[in-house]
C-alpha positions in Angstrom: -12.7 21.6 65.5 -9.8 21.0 63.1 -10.2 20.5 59.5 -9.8 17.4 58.3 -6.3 16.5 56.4 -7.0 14.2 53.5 -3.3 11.9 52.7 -2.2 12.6 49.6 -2.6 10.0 46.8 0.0 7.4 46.0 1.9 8.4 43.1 1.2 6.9 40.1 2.6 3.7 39.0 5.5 3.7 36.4 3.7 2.1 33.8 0.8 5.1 34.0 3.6 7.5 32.7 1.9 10.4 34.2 -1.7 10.0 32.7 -4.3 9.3 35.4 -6.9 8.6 32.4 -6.4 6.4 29.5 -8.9 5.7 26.3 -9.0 2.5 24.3 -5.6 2.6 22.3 -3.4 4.0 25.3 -4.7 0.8 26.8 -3.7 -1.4 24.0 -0.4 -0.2 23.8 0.7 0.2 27.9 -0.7 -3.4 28.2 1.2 -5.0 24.5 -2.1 -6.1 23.1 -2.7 -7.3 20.0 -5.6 -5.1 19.8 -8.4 -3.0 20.9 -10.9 -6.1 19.9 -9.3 -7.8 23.3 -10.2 -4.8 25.3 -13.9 -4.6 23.7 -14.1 -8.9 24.8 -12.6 -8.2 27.8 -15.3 -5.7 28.9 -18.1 -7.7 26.9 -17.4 -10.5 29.1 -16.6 -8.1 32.3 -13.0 -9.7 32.6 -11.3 -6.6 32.3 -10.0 -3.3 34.4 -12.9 -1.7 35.5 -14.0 1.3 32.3 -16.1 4.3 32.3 -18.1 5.1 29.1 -18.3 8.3 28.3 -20.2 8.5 25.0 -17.1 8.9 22.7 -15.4 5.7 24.0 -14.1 3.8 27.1 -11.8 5.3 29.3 -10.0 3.8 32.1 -7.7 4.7 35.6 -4.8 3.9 35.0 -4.5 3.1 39.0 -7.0 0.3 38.3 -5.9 -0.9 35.4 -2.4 -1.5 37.0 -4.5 -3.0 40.2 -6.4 -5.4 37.5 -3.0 -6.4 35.5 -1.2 -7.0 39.1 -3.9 -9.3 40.3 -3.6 -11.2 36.8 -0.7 -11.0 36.5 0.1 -15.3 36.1 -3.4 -15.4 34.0 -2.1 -12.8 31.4 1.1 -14.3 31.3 -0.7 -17.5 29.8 -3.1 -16.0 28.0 -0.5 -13.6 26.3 -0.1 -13.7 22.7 2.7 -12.0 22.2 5.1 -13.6 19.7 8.6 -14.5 20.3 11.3 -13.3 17.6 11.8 -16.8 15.7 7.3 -17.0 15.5 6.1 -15.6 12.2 2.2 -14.4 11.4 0.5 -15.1 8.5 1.3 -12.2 6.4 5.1 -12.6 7.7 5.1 -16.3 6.5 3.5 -15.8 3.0 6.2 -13.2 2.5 8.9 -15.4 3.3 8.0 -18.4 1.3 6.8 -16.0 -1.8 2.9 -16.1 -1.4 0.1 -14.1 -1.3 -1.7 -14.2 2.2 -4.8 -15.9 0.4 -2.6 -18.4 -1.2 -1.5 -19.0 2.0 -4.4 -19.4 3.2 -5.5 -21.8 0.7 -2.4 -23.4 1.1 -3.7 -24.6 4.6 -6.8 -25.4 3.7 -4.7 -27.5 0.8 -2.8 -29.3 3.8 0.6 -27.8 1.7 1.4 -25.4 3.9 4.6 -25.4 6.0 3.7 -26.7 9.1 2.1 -24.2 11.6 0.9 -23.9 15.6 -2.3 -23.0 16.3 -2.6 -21.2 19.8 -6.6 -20.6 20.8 -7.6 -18.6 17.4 -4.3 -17.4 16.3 -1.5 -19.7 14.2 1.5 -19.1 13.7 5.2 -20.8 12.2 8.5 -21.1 13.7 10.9 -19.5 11.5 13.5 -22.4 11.3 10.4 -25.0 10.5 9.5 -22.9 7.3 13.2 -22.5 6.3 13.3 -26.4 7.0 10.1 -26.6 4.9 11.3 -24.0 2.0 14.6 -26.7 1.5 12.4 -29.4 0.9 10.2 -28.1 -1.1 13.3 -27.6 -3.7 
């Protein structure tokens, strides 16, 4: 009887860069996240690549991770939260119109803010809209 020859394994996808394992912020940054707290949801609600904890921390294939993204591929795309060039952040906005992040802040609780865009639990300006805003205000 022959021994039996096992096929070699696929080769990794592109994305995987050569690491077979990933932790928590290799994650983060392969996928664009915002940050590790959507991995940490993801896994507390069990909608995310499938993880191994190993004491020190979550670790992940990368050759199910890319398997996951793939098959979400139109779901992440919504869900996304990436920001486009002309979308400014909180601390970006205050900085621009001369504020302090709390005044800011307190600026929308106010209802004098420049007006914003909330998207699920982030918010967020359009750049032109606070320029816009900023000539008024003078």
């Amino acid at each position: 009887m022959s021994p039996k020859v096992y096929d070699p394994l696929p080769p990794l996808p592109e994305e995987c860069e050569g690491r077979y394992i990933l932790d928590t912020p290799q994650l983060v940054e392969m996928l664009s996240l915002a940050s590790a707290q959507t991995v940490y949801t993801w896994n507390k609600n069990r909608t995310g690549p499938p993880f191994y904890n190993t004491g020190k921390g979550l670790r992940f294939k990368c050759r199910e991770v890319m398997a996951w993204f793939n098959s979400r591929k139109g779901v992440l795309d919504k869900e996304s939260s990436r920001k486009s060039a002309d979308e400014l952040d909180l601390n970006e906005t205050a900085q621009l119109i001369g504020l302090s992040r709390i005044e800011l802040q307190e600026a929308i609780r106010k209802g004098t803010a420049p007006p914003y865009r909330v998207n699920g639990r982030s918010i967020h300006w359009i750049r032109a809209e606070v320029e816009a805003w900023m000539a008024e205000q003078s």
